[in-house]
VMD Tcl script that draws the C-alpha trace (Angstrom):
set ca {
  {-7.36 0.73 3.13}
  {-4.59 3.11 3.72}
  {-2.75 2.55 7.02}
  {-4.26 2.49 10.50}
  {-5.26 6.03 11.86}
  {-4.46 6.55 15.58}
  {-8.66 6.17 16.64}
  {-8.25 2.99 14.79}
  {-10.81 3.42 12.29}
  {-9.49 0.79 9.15}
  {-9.05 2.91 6.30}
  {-8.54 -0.39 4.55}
  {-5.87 -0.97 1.60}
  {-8.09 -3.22 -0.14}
  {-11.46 -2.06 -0.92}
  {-9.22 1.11 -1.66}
  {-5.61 1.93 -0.89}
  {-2.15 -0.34 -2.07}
  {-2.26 1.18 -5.73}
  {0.67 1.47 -7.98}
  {1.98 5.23 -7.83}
  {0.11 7.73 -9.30}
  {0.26 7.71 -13.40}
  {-0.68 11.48 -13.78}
  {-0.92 13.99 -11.46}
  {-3.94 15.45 -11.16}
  {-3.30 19.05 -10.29}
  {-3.61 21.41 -7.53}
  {-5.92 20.83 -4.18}
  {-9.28 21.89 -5.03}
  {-11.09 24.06 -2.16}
  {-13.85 22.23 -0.22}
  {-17.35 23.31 -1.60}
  {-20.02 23.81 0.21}
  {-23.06 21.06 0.32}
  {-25.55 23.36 -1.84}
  {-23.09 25.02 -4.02}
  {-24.65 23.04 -7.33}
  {-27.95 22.06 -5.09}
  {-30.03 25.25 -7.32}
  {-28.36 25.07 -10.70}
  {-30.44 25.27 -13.09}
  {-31.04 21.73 -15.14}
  {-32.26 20.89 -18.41}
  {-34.94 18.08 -18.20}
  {-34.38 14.79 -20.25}
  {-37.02 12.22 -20.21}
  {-35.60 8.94 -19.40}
  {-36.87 8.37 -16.37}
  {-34.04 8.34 -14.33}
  {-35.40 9.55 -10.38}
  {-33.91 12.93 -9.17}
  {-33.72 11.11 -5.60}
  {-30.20 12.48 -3.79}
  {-28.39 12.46 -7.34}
  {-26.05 15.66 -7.41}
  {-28.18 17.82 -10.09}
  {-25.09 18.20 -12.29}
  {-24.57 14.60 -12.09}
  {-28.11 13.26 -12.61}
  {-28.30 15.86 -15.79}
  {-25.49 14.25 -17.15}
  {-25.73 11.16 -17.00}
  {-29.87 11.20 -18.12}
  {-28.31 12.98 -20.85}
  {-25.79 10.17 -21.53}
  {-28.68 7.68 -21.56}
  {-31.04 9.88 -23.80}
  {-27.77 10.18 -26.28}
  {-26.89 6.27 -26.01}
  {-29.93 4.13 -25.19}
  {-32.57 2.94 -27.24}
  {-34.61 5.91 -27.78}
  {-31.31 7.22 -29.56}
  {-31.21 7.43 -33.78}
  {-28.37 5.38 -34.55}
  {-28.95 2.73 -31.42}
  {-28.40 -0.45 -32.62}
  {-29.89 -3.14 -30.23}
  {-26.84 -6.14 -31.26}
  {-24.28 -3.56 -30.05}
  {-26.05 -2.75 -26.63}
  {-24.35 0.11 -24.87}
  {-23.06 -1.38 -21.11}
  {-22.13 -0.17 -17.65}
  {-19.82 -1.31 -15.20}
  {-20.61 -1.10 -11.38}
  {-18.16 -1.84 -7.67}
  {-20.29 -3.19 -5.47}
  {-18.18 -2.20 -1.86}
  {-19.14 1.26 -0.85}
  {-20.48 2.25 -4.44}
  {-23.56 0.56 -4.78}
  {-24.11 0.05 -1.06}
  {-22.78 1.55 1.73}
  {-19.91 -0.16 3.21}
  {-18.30 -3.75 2.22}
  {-19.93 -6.87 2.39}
  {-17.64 -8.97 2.41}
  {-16.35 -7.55 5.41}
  {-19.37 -7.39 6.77}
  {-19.52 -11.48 6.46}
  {-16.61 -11.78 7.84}
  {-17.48 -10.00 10.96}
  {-20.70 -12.51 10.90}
  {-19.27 -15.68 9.96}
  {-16.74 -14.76 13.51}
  {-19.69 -13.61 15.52}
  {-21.88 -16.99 14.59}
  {-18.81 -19.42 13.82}
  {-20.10 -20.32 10.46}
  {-17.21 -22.62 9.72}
  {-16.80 -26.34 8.25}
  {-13.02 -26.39 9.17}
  {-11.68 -28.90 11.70}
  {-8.79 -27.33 14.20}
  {-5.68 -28.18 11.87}
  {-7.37 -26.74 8.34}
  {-8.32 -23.91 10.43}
  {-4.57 -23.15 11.64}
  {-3.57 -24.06 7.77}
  {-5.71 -21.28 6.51}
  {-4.44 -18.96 8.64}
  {-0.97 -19.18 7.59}
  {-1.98 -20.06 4.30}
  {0.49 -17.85 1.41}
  {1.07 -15.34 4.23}
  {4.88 -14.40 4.42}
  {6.02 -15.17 8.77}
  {7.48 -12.27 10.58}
  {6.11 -8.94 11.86}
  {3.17 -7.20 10.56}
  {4.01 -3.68 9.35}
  {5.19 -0.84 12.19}
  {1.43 0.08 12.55}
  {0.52 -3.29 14.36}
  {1.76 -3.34 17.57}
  {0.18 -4.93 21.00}
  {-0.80 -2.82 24.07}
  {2.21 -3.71 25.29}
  {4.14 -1.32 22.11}
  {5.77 -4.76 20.84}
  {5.65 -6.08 17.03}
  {3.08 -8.53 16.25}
  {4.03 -11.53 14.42}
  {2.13 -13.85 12.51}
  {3.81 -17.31 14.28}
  {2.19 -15.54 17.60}
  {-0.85 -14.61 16.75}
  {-1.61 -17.77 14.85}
  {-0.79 -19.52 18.21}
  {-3.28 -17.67 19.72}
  {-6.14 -18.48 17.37}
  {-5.06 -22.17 17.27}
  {-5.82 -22.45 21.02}
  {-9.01 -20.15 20.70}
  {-10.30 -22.32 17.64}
  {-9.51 -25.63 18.97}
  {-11.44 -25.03 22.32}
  {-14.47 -23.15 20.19}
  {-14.80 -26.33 18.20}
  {-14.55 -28.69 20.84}
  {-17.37 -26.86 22.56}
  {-19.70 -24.90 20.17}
  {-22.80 -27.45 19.19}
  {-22.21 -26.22 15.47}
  {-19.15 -27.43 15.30}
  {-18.06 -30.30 17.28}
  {-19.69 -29.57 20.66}
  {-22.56 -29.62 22.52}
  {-22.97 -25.51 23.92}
  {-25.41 -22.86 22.29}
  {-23.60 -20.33 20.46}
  {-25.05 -17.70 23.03}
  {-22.77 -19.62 25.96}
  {-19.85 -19.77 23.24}
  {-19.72 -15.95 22.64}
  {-20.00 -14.67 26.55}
  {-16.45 -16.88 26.88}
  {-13.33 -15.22 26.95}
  {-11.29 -17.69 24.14}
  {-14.44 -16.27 21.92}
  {-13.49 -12.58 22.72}
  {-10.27 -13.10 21.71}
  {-11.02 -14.95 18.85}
  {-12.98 -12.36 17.33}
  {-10.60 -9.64 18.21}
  {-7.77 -11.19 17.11}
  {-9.18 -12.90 13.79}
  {-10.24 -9.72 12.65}
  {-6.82 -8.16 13.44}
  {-4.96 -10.46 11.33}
  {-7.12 -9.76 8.13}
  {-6.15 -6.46 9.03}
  {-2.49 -6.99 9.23}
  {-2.12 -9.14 5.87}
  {-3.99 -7.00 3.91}
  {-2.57 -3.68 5.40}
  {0.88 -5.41 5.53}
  {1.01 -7.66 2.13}
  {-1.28 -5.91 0.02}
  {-4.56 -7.55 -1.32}
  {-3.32 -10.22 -3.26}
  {-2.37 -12.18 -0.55}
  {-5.28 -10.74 1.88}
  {-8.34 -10.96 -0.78}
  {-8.09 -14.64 -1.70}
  {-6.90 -15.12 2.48}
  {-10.16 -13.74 3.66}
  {-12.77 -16.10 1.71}
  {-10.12 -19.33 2.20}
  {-12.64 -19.80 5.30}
  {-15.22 -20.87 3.34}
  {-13.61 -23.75 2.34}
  {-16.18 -27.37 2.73}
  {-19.27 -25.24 2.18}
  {-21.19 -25.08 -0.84}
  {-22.41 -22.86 -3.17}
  {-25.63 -22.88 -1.66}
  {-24.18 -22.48 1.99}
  {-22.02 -19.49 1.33}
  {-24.56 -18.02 -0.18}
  {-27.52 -18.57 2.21}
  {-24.41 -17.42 4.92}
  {-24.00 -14.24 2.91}
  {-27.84 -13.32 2.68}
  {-27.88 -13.85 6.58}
  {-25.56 -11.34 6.65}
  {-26.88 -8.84 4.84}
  {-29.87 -8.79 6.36}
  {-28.25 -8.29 9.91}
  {-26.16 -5.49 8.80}
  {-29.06 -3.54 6.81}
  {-30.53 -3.76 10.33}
  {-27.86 -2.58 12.21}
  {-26.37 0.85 13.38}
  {-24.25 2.66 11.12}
  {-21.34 2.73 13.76}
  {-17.22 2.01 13.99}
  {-16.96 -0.16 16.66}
  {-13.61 -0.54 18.61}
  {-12.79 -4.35 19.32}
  {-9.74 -5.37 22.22}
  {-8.36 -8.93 23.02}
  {-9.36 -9.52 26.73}
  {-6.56 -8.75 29.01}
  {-7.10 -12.27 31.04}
  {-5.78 -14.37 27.75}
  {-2.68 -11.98 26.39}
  {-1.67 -15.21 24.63}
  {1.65 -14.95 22.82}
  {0.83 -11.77 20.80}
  {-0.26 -9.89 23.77}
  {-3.74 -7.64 24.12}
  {-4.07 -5.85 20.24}
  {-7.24 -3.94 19.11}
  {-8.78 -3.38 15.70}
  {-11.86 -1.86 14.30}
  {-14.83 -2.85 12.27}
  {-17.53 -0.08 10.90}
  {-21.19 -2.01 11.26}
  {-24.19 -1.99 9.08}
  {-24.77 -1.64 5.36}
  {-27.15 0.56 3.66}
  {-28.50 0.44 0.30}
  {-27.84 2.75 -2.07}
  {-31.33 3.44 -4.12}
  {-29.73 5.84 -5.82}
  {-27.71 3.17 -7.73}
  {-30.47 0.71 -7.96}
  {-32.59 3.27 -9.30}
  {-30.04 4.03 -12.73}
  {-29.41 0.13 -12.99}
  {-33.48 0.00 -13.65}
  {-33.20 3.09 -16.12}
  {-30.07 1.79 -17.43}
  {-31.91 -1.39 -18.61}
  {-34.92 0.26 -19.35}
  {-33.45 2.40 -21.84}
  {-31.62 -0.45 -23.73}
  {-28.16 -0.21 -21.33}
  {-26.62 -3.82 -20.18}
  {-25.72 -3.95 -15.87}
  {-22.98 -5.96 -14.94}
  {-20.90 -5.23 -11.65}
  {-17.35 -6.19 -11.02}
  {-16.09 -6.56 -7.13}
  {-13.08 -7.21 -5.33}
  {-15.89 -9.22 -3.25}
  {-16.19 -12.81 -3.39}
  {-18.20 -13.58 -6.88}
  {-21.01 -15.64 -5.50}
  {-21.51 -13.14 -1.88}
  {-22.15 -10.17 -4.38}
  {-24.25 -11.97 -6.45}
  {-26.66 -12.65 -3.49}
  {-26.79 -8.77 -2.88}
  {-26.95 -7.54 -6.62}
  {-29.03 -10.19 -7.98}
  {-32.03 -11.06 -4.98}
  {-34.75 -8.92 -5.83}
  {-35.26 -8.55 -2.33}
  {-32.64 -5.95 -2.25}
  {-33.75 -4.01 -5.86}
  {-30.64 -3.67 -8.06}
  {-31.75 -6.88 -10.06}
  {-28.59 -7.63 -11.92}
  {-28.48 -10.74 -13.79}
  {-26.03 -13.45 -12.20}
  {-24.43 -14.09 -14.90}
  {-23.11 -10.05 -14.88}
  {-21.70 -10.56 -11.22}
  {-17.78 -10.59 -11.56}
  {-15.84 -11.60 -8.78}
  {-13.21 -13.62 -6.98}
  {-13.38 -17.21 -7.07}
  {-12.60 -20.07 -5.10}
  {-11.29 -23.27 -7.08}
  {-14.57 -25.97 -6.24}
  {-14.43 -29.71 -5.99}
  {-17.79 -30.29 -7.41}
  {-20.03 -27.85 -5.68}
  {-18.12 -27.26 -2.70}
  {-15.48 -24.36 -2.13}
  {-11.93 -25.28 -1.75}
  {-9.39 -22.82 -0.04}
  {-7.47 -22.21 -2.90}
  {-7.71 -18.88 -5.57}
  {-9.70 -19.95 -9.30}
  {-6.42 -20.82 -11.75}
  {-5.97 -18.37 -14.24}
  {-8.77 -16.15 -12.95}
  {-7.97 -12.69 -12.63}
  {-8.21 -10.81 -8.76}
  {-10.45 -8.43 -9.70}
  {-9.06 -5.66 -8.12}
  {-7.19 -2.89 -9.10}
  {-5.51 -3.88 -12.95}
  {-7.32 -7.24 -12.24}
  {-10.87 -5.38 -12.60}
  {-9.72 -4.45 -16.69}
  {-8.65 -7.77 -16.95}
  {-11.71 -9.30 -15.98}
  {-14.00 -7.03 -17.83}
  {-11.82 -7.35 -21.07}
  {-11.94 -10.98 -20.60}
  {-15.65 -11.44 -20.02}
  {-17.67 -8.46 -21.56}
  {-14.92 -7.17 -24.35}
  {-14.40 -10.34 -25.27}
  {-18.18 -10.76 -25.90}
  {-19.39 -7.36 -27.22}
  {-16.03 -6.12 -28.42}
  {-16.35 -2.78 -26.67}
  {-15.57 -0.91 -23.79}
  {-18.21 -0.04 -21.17}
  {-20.25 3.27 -21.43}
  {-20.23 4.08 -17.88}
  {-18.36 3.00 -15.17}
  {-18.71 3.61 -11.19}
  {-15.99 3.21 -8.36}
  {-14.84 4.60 -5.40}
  {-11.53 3.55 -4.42}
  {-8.13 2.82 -5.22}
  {-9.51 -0.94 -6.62}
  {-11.27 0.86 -9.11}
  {-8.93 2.95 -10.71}
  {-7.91 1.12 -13.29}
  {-11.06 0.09 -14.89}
  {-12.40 3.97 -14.06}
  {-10.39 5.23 -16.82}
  {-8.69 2.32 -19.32}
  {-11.63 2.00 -21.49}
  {-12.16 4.98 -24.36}
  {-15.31 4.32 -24.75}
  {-16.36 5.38 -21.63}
  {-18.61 8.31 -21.44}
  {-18.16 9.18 -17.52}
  {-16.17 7.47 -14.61}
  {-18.13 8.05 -11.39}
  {-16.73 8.54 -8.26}
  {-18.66 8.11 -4.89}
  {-16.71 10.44 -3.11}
  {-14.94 9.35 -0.18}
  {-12.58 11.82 0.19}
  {-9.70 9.51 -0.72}
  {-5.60 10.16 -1.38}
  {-4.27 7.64 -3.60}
  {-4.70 6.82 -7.34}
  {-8.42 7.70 -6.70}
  {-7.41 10.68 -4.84}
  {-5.91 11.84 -8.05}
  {-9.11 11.01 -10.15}
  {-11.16 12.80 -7.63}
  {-9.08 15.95 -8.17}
  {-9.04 15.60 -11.72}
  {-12.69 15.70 -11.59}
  {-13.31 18.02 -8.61}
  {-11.37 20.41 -11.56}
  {-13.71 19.62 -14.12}
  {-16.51 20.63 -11.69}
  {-17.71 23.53 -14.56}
  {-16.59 21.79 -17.93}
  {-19.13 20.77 -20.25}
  {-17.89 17.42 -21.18}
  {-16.57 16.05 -17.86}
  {-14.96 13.03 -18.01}
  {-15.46 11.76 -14.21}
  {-17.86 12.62 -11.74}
  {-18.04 13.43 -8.24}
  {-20.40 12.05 -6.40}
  {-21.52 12.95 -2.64}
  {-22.65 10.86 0.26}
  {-22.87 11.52 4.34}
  {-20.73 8.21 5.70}
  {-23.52 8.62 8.99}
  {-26.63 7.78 7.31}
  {-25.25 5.77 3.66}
  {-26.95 8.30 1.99}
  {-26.21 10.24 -1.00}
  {-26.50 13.89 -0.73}
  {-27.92 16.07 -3.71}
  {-23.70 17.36 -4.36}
  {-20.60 16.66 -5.04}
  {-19.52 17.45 -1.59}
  {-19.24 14.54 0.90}
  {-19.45 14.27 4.84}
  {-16.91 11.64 6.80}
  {-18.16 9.72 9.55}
  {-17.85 11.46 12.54}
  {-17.86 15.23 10.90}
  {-20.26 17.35 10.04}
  {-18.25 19.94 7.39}
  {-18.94 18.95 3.50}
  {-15.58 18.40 1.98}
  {-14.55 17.69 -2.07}
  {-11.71 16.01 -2.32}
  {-9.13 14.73 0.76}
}
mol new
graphics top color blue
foreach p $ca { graphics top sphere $p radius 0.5 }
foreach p [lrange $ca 0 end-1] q [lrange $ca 1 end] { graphics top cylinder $p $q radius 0.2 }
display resetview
């Protein structure tokens, strides 16, 4: 996400700003178009059963084409050299970020195994001290720090864990969450993933975030992270302000932050993994989301994409036997960003000897392996109306709107329902005018 906007809707560095600078330019601003401009263009028909759904009918033409030209009903396919493509998870194939969305859920229920003192550990843990960056400020207009606001959590933590029956207590969680220390806890737990990410960039803030799920297992995290899901496919698409109650100021004062509820799934996506596979095309997805929390999403048939586990890349923890320690996977790439090409040339290059076919993104995190593989037919972007590295890619192919042999694609979606819409065009939460690129 970029920085913080003054509504304080996260716009969120990681799951899509902090990029290197821009390697290309990628032109003038292209003119916002409206939502039907492509809507009645005429389309040739290929038979590969890929479902018209919401798909922007230049896009879904395409990229049926692409499959008709590469999958198994093509001449020259050869089925030991199987043709792959390479999905984000975050705010590609769903709507919104699940990992973010587990966060919020793993706060709101205190899902934690820590005891007070690795709590406070984590929460320092490879985070440089000082102020957070200009942007993160109290009510009060002063600098936040991460000594203060650490202090704060230490007291909220130790008297949730002394108290909550799920920890170390004897009080429902329902009691827990009506208590003040609680409200701040979740206000100002949030705020500081916030801060380090916003203020030290996502290698420090990626790893930070899933650090909490240190003692759990495998099996816990994961049953944790289908809880989650579930709640937030049933919840409101809405941005929900969140402020530190002004009865415990604490040492870093009253601060606010933002979280944007629910998830939706995109069927749209699910739908071309099926024909993907169908027609002789390998799925794998690469996230900047903990390895084994996308896995539950993209590989439990209860939610339809049906991608093998073993074609889940993500981060990972380092494990002592089947529980999760707080400490990053040596010599494991963060797959975000450059990490991403890494990963994928690691795992899938290094097993097929190829690049991937097709690739889909939507932020800055996906940049890199959007375009660093030359055997990639089309790069496509769910557009989110970015600046940034993706920005620049969403430009480039905003340009290429009318060329015959586009390398990216633009795709649209309205932020208020999850949905795609049938164009290129896409609408931001909150507005109602189609727009192109940012």
């Amino acid at each position: 996400m970029n920085i913080k906007q003054q509504d304080m809707t996260p716009v969120h560095a990681r799951r899509g700003f902090m990029g290197r600078a821009l390697a290309t330019a990628a032109g003038a601003a292209v003119v916002a178009t409206p939502l039907i401009a492509r809507a009645q263009e005429p389309q040739k028909t290929v038979s590969v059963g890929l479902d018209r759904a919401k798909w922007s009918p230049r896009n879904h033409q395409l990229v049926a084409q692409m499959i008709a030209t590469y999958g198994n009903t093509a001449k020259d396919y050869n089925s030991k050299k199987r043709p792959y493509a390479v999905f984000d998870w975050d705010n590609t194939s769903i709507m919104n970020d699940c990992e973010e969305a587990l966060f919020m859920y793993q706060i709101n229920t205190l899902s934690f195994k820590l005891t007070p003192a690795e709590f406070g550990a984590i929460l320092r843990q490879n985070v440089p001290p000082g102020p957070f960056m200009a942007d993160y400020k109290n009510a009060a207009g002063m600098a936040v720090d991460l000594d203060s606001i650490c202090a704060d959590l230490d007291a909220d933590y130790a008297f949730l864990y002394s108290n909550y029956q799920g920890l170390a207590g004897n009080k429902s969680l329902e009691e827990m969450t009506r208590t003040i220390e609680f409200l701040d806890f979740r206000t100002k737990l949030y705020y500081l993933y916030e801060a380090v990410n916003d203020t030290h960039g996502v290698n420090i803030g990626y790893p930070w975030v899933i650090y909490f799920f240190a003692n759990m297992t495998e099996a816990e995290v994961m049953a944790l992270a289908e809880a989650s899901n579930d709640a937030a496919l049933g919840a409101a698409l809405t941005k929900v302000k969140y402020t530190s109650p002004t009865e415990r100021p604490g040492r870093a004062g009253i601060v606010s932050t933002s979280h944007f509820h629910g998830i939706r799934l995109c069927t749209e996506i699910g739908g071309l993994m099926d024909t993907l596979r169908a027609n002789g095309i390998d799925v794998y997805v690469c996230s900047a989301s903990m390895e084994e929390v996308v896995a539950v999403f993209a590989s439990n048939p209860k939610y339809g994409y049906n991608v093998s586990r073993e074609n889940v890349l993500g981060l990972r923890l380092e494990r002592n036997g089947n529980v999760f320690r707080n400490a990053y996977l040596k010599n494991w790439p963060l797959t975000w960003g450059p990490g991403k090409s890494v990963a994928i040339k690691r795992e899938i290059v290094g097993l097929k000897g190829y690049g991937p076919l097709f690739v889909a993104g939507d932020s800055d995190g996906d940049y890199d392996m959007l375009r660093d593989f030359a055997e990639t037919r089309f790069g496509m972007i769910v557009n989110r109306m970015k600046t940034g590295n993706i920005g620049a890619l969403s430009k480039l192919a905003a340009a290429q709107l009318d060329a015959r042999q586009p390398r990216f694609l633009l795709q649209g979606r309205q932020e208020s329902t999850g949905n795609w819409l049938p164009a290129e065009t896409s609408i931001k939460y909150g507005k109602t005018n189609p727009l192109l690129t940012a």
